[in-house]
C-alpha positions as CSV (number, residue, x, y, z in Angstrom):
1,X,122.9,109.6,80.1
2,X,121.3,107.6,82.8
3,X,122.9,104.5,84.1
4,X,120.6,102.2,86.1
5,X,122.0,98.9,87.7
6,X,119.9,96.4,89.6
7,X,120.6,94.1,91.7
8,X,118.4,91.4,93.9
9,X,117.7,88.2,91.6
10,X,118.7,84.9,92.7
11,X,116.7,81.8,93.1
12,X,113.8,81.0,95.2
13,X,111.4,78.9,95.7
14,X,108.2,79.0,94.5
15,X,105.8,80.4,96.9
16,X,108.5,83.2,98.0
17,X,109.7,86.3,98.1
18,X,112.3,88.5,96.3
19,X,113.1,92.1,95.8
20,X,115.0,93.9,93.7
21,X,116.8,97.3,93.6
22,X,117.8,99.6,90.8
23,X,119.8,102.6,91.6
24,X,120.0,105.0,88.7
25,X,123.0,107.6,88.6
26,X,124.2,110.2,86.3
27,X,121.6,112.7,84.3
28,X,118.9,111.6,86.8
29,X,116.9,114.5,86.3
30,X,116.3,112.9,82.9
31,X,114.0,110.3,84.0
32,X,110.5,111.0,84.5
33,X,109.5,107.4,85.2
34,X,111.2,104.0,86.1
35,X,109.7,100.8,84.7
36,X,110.8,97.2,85.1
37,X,110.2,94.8,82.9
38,X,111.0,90.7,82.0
39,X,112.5,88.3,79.6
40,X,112.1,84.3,79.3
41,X,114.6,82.9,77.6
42,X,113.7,83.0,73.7
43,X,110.3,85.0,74.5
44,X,109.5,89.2,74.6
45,X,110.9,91.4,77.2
46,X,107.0,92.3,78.8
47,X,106.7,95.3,81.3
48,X,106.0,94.4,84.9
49,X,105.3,97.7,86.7
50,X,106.2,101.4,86.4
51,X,106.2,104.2,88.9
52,X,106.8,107.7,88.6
53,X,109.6,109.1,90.2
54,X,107.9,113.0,91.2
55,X,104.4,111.5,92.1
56,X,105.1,107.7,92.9
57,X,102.1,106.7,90.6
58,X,102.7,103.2,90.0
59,X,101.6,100.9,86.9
60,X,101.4,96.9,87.0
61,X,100.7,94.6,85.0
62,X,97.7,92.7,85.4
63,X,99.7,89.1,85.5
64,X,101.5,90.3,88.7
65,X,99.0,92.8,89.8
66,X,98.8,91.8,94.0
67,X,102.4,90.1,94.1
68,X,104.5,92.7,93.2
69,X,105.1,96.4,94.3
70,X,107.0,99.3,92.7
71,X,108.6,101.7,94.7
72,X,111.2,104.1,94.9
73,X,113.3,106.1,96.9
74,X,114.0,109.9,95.5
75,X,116.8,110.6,97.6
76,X,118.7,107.3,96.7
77,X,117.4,107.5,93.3
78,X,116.4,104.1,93.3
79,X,113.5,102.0,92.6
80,X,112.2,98.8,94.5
81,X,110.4,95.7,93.2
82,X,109.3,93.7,95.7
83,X,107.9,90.0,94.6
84,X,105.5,88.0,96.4
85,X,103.8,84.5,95.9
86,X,106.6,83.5,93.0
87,X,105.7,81.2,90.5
88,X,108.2,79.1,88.4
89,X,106.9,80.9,85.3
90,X,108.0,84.5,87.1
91,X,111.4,83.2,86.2
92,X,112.9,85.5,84.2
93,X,116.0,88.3,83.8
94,X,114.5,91.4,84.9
95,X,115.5,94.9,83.7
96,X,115.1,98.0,85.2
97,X,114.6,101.0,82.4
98,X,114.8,104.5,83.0
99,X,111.2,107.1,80.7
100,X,111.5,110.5,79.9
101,X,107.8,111.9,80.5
102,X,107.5,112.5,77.0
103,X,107.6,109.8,74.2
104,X,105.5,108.2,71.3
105,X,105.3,104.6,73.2
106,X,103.1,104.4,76.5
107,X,104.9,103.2,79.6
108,X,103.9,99.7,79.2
109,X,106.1,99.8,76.2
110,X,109.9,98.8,76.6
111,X,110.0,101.4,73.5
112,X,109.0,103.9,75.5
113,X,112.3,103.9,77.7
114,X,116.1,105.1,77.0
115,X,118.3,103.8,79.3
116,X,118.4,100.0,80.7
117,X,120.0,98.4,83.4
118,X,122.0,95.1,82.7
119,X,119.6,92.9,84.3
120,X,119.4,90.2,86.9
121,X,118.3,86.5,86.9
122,X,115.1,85.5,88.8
123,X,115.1,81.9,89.1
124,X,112.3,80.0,90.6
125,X,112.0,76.4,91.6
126,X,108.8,74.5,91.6
């Protein structure tokens, strides 16, 4: 198993800036790929952005593309989010996941993962 916890959230105002960390222990050399991905209260968890932990490709989606940035750190087995230009509808609890590199949902799909972090609250203020 993989165990991924995250850590960052808090509130901010709109207009700033916020980063979050999720350090992933255990059978590490399971995961091919981290993703993180959101949930509003009583709406979907949506994917945010991916990257892949051997070739730091990274995946966003289109909503955040040019505020936010994926990346990671092999040797700390952890992977970064950094947030920019936060809107009050960015609030959300964001999860970290954990992909192996092969699976019937694409990466964009929070099928497509096996392991989730806990998740931490993003809160921000118009």
């Amino acid at each position: 198993q993989v165990q991924l916890e995250e850590s960052g959230g808090g509130l901010v105002q709109a207009g700033g800036s916020l980063s979050l960390s999720c350090s992933a222990s255990g059978r590490t050399s399971s995961s091919y790929a981290m993703g993180w991905f959101r949930q509003a209260p009583g709406k979907e968890r949506n994917f945010v952005a991916a990257i892949v932990w051997s070739s730091g490709s990274t995946y966003y989606t289109d909503s955040l593309k040019g505020r936010c940035t994926i990346s990671r750190d092999n040797a700390k087995n952890t992977v970064y989010l950094q947030m920019n230009s936060l809107k009050p509808e960015d609030t959300a609890v964001y999860y970290c996941a954990s992909r192996a590199q092969f699976s019937s949902y694409t990466k964009y799909d929070a099928r497509g993962y096996d392991y989730w972090g806990q998740g931490t609250q993003v809160t921000v203020s118009s």
